[in-house]
C-alpha positions in Angstrom: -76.8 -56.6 56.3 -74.1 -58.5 56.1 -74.7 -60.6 58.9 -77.9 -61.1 57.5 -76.2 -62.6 54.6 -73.9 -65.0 55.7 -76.7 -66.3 58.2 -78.7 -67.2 55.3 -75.9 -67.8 52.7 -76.8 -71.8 52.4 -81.0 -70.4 52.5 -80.1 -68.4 49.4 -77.6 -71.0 47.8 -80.6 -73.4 47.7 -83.3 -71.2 46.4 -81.4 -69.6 44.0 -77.8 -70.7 43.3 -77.4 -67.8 40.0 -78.5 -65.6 42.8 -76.0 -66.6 45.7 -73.3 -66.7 42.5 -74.0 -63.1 41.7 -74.1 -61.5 45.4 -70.7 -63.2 45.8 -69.4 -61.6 42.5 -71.0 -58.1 43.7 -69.7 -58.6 47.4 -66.0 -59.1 45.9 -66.0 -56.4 43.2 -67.5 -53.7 45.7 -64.0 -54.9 47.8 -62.1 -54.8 45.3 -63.1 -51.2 44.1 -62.4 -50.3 47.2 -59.0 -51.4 47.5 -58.1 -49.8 44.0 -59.4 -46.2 45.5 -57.8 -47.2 48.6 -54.4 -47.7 46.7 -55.0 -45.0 44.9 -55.5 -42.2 47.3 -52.6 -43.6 49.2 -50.2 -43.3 46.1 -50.4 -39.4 46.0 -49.6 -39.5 50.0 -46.3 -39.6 51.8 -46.8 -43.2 53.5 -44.4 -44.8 55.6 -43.6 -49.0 54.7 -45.8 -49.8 57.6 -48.8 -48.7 55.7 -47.7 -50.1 52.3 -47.4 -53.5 54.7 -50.8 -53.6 56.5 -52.7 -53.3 53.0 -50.3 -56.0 50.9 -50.9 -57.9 54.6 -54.3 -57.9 54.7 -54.7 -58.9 50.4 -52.5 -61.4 49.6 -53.6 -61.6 46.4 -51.9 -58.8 45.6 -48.4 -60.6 46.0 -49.6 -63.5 43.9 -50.3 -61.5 40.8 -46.7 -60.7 41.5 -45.2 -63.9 41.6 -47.5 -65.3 39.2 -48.6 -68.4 41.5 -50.7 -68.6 44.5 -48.3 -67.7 47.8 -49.5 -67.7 51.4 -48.3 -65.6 54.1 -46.5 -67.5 56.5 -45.1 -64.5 58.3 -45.5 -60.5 58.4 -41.6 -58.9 59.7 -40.5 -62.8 60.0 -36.7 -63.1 61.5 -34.8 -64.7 58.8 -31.5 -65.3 60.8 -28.6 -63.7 61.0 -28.5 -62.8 64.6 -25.2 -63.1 66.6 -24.3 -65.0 69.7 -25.1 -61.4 71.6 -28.7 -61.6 70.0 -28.5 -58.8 68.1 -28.3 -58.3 63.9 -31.3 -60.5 63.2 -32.2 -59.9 59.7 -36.1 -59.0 59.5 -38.3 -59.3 56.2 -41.3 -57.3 55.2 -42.8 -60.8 54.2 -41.9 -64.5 54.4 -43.9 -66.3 51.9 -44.7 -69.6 50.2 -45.6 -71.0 47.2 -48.7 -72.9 48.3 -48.1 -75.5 46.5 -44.5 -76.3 46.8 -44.4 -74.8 49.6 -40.8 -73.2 48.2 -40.0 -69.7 50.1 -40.4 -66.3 49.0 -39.4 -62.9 50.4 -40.9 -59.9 49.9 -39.5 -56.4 50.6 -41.5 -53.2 50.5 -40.2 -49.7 50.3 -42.3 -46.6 49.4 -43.6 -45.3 46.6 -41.4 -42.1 47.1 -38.4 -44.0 47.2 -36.2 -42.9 43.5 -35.1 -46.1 41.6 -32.9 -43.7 39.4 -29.8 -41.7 40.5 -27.6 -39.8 39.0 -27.2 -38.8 35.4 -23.6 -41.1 34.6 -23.6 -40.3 30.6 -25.9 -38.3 28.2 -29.4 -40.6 28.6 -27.8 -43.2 30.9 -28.9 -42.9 34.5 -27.7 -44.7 37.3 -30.0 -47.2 39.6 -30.4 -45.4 43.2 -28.6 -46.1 46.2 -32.0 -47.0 48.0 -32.5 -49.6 44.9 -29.5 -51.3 45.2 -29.3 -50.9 48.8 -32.9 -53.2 48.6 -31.5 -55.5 46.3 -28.6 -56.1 48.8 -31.0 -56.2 51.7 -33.1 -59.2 50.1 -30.4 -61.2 48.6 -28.9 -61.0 52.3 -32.0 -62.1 53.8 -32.4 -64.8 51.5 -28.9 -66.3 52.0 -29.7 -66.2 55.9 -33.0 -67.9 55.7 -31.3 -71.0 53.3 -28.6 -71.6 56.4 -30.9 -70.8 59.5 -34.3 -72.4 58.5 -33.1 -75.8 59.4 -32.4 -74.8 62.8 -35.5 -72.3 63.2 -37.3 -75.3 62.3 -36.9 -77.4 65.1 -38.2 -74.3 67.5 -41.4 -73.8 64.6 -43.5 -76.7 64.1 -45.4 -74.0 61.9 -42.7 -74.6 59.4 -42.0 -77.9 58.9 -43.1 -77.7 55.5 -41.1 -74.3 54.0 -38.6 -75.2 51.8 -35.9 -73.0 50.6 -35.6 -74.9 47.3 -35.1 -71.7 45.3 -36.3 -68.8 47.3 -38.3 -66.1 45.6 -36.9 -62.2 46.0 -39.3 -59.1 44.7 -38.6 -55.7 45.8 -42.0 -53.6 45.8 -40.1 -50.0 45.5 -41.1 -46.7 43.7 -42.6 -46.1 40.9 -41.6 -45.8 37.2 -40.1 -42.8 35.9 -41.4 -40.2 33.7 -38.1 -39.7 31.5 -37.7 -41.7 28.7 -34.1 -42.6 29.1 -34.7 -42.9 32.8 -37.5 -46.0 32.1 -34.6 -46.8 29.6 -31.9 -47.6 32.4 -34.4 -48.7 34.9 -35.8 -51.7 32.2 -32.0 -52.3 31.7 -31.0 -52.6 35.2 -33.9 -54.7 36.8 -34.1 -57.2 33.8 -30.3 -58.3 34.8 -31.3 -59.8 38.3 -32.3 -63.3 38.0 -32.8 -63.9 41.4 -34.8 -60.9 42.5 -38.1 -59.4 41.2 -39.0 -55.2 41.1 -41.9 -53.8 40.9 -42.9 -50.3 41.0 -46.1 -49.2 42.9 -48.1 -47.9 39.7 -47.2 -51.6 38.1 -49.0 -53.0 41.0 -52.3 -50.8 40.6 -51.8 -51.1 37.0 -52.3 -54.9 38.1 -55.3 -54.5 40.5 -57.5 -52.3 37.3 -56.8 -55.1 35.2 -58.1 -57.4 37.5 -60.9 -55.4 37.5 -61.3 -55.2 34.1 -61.3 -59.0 33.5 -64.2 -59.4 36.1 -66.2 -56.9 34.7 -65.1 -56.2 31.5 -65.1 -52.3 32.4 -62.4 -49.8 32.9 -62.2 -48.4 36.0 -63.0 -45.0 36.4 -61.0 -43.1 39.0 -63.1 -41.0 41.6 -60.4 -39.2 42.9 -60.5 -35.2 41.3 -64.4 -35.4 41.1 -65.0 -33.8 44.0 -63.9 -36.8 45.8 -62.3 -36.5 49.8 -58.4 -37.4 49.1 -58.3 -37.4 53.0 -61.0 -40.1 52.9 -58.4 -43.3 53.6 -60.3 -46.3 54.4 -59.4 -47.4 58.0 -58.9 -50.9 57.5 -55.3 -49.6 56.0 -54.9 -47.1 58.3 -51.9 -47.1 60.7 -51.3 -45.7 64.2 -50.5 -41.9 64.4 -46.7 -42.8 66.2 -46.1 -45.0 63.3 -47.0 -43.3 60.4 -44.6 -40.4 59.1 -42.1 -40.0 56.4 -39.6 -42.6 56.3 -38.7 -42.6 52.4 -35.4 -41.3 52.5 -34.1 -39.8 50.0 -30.2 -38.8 48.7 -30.4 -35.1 48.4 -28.1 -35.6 44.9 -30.4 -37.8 43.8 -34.0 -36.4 42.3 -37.0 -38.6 42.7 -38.6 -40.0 39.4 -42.4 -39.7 39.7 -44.5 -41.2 37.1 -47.8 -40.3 37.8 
């Protein structure tokens, strides 16, 4: 049917433009429905970052309503430097992006939705950030500071890149998702609104972002499928990944408990 479709797209454009308007509307909220349920299902399962990856991989969009301007891709697990003269200790990111405008860098890092961005208790109603959080916010700042010195080089062997700048790169962490205690979301807020320089956002922020997308096309709240006699195994397999890479990767510091919001 499809094929059918885009054979005929210009056919139908010409006959009946409100027509070819509307099965492009329909064609792009039937994909994006399935991307919420997709998203969905997948944050009450124990997904590994590869997962988590593919999907934000294959809809890039995503990541723009993140950054709040259009980015492109330029690289999926993209060597940002760092390596020594033995070849070894190469700093990898989960994404190198781009403002696709500017063309000014961004890197993205994704961890799980299982991974706790609260630790311990320090005082009465005062909770630390996790070691996984701040291990992430390390991690990107690193990789940030060994894209600005290598890309000049990395360049020359690119021609791909000749137009990324590192002008003022972009950091967001994708990482968790927001506690259910009140003087947990208290510390979190706290802690992440002190980075300038690096972006987090939890999982559920991100679908929270995807339904109201949804509701601005359509003017409708989406209603979830999932508990109404639904398949939870039912993942679509365009986000599916391979049975040796998939497994439980979200570590987690036994002394620290988990904060699930959902």
């Amino acid at each position: 049917m499809l094929k059918t479709v885009v054979g005929n797209a210009a056919a139908i454009a010409d006959r009946d433009p409100k027509e070819f308007v509307q099965l492009q509307k329909d064609l792009e909220l039937v994909s994006l429905d399935r991307l919420i349920h997709t998203f969905e299902k997948s944050l009450g399962k124990n997904h590994n970052e590869n997962h988590w990856q593919k999907m934000l991989e294959l809809n890039p969009f995503i990541l723009s309503m993140v950054f709040g301007y259009p980015i492109v891709i330029v690289q999926a697990g993209a060597a940002v430097g760092g390596g020594t003269i033995a070849g070894n200790g190469t700093k990898i990111a989960d994404f190198l992006s781009k403002n696709s405008s500017s063309h000014n860098a961004a890197i993205v890092e994704i961890k799980t939705p299982q991974t706790p961005v609260c630790g311990k208790e320090y005082r009465g109603g005062v909770w630390k950030p996790s070691n996984q959080l701040m291990g992430a916010v390390a991690q990107v700042l690193d990789q940030r500071q060994k894209l600005t010195l290598s890309l000049p080089v990395t360049k020359q062997f690119s021609p791909g890149l000749s137009d990324l700048q590192v002008y003022a790169v972009d950091c967001v962490i994708v990482v968790g998702i927001m506690p259910a205690e009140p003087t947990q979301i208290s510390s979190f807020e706290m802690v992440r609104s002190q980075f300038k320089d690096v972006r987090i956002v939890t999982f559920d922020e991100l679908f929270g972002k995807l339904l109201l997308l949804r509701e601005m096309l359509t003017g409708e709240r989406y209603v979830s499928p999932i508990g109404d006699g639904d398949d939870d195994d039912d993942i679509d397999p365009m986000f599916e990944v391979d049975a040796d890479d998939e497994g439980d990767d979200a570590y987690v510091d036994e002394e620290e408990p988990v904060s699930r919001g959902l």
